[in-house]
Phi, psi and omega in degrees: 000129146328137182253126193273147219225174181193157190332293182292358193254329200329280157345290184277300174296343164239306197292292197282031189276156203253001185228164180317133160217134166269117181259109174277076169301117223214175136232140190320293190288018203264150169285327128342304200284330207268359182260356171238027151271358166287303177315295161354277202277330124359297172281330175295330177290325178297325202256015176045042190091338189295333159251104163300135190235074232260161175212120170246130158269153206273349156286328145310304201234103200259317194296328190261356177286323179286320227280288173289023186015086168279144165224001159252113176248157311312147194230114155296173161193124173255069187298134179216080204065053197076005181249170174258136200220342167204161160223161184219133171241323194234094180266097176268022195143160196252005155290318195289300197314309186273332173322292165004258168337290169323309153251034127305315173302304174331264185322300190303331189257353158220047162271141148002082181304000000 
C-alpha cells in the first residue's frame, strides 16, 4: 500500500528521506492515475525497500502541486536527498511506465552512498 504524504508530511518523508522516494502526484478524477496504481505497487515490491513510494493528492495540496508545477495528472517525481533526479509527466502505456520504472531501480541501486 502506498503511503499517503500531504503539504505538512511532505518535507520530512521525501525532501529529508535517507533513501530514494518517488512521489505519484494523482487526483481522485483523473483515470490515468487510479490505472496505473496497480503497476505502481507492483514496482514498489519490486524494489524491496530501496525506493519509498509515496502518493500526494494534487488536488489537497495544491501548494506542493504549484511548488512542483504539475502539468499533468499523473506526474512521477523522483527524490533523492531532496533533490529532484527523473520526473515522468507523460505516461503513454503501461510497457513504457514499467521500463521506467525498471530503470529507476537500476540507477537507485548502483548510486553513491
Amino acid at each position: 500500500m502506498m503511503l499517503s504524504v500531504n503539504e505538512q508530511s511532505f518535507s520530512k518523508l521525501v525532501l529529508e528521506s535517507s533513501r530514494p522516494v518517488l512521489v505519484h502526484f494523482w487526483a481522485p478524477w483523473c483515470g490515468l492515475c487510479r490505472l496505473i496504481q496497480p503497476t505502481l505497487a507492483s514496482w514498489q515490491s519490486e524494489c524491496q525497500g530501496e525506493i519509498q513510494l509515496v502518493s500526494v493528492n494534487a488536488d489537497e495540496n495544491f501548494k506542493l502541486a504549484n511548488t512542483f508545477r504539475l502539468r499533468n495528472l499523473p506526474t512521477l517525481i523522483l527524490f533523492d536527498r531532496g533533490t529532484v533526479i527523473h520526473r515522468l509527466e507523460e505516461i503513454n502505456s503501461r510497457e513504457e511506465l514499467q521500463q521506467t520504472l525498471r530503470l529507476l531501480i537500476r540507477t537507485q541501486l548502483v548510486r553513491p552512498a
